[in-house]
N, C-alpha and C positions, 0 to 999 in steps of 0.2 A: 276663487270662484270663477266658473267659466261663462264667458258674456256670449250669452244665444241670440244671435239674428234674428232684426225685427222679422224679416224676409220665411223663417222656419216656425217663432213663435206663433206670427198670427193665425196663420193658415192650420197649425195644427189646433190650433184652441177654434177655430172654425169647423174643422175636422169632426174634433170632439164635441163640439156644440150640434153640428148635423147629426149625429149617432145618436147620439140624446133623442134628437128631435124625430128622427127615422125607427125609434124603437116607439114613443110618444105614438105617433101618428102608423101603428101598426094596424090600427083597427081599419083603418082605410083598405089597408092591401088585403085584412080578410073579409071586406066587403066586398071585394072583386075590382076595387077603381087599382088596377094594375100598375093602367096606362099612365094616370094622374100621380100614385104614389114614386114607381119608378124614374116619372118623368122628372118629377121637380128633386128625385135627388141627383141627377145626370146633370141636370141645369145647375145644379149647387154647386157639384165637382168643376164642373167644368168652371164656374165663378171664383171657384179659391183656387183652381190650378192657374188660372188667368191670374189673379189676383199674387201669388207664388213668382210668377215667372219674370211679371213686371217690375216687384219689388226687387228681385234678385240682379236684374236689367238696373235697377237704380243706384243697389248699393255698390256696383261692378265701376259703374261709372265716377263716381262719388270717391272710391276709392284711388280709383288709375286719375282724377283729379288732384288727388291729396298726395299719390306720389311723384306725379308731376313737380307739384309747388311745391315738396319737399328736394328731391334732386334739383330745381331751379333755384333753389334757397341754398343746395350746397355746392352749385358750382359757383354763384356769386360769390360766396366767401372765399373758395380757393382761388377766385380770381382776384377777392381784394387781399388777400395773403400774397398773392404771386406781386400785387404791385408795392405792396411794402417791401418784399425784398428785393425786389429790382433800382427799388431809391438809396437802399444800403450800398 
């Protein structure tokens, strides 16, 4: 099973949740509130691409952390290998 990024899930179930809501609230846009309907789905986008870019920023970092502490965990080991055979 392939593991989907928090960073890709949320935003699209956000995505899909606005579409909903942007079909929902059509009656506004044939009302004529243009400015209102268009407005607040631009502010939305703009909130889950924000929302996108941050998480991807987190999990970027998160990871270059874990392989940090993973290469610092294997150099220690070849360093404590290198002094066991040095005492042979």
């Amino acid at each position: 099973m392939k593991h989907f990024r928090k960073s890709v899930v949320i935003p699209t179930v956000l995505l899909i949740y606005l579409a909903v809501m942007a079909y929902m609230g059509r009656e506004k846009l044939f009302a004529g509130n243009y400015f209102e309907y268009f407005g607040i789905l631009i502010v939305t986008l703009l909130c889950i691409a924000i929302l996108y870019f941050t998480m991807r920023k987190q999990e970027q970092i998160r990871e270059r952390k874990q392989r940090e502490l993973e290469e610092m965990e294997q150099r220690q080991q070849e360093s404590g290998n290198d002094e066991v055979s040095s005492r042979k």
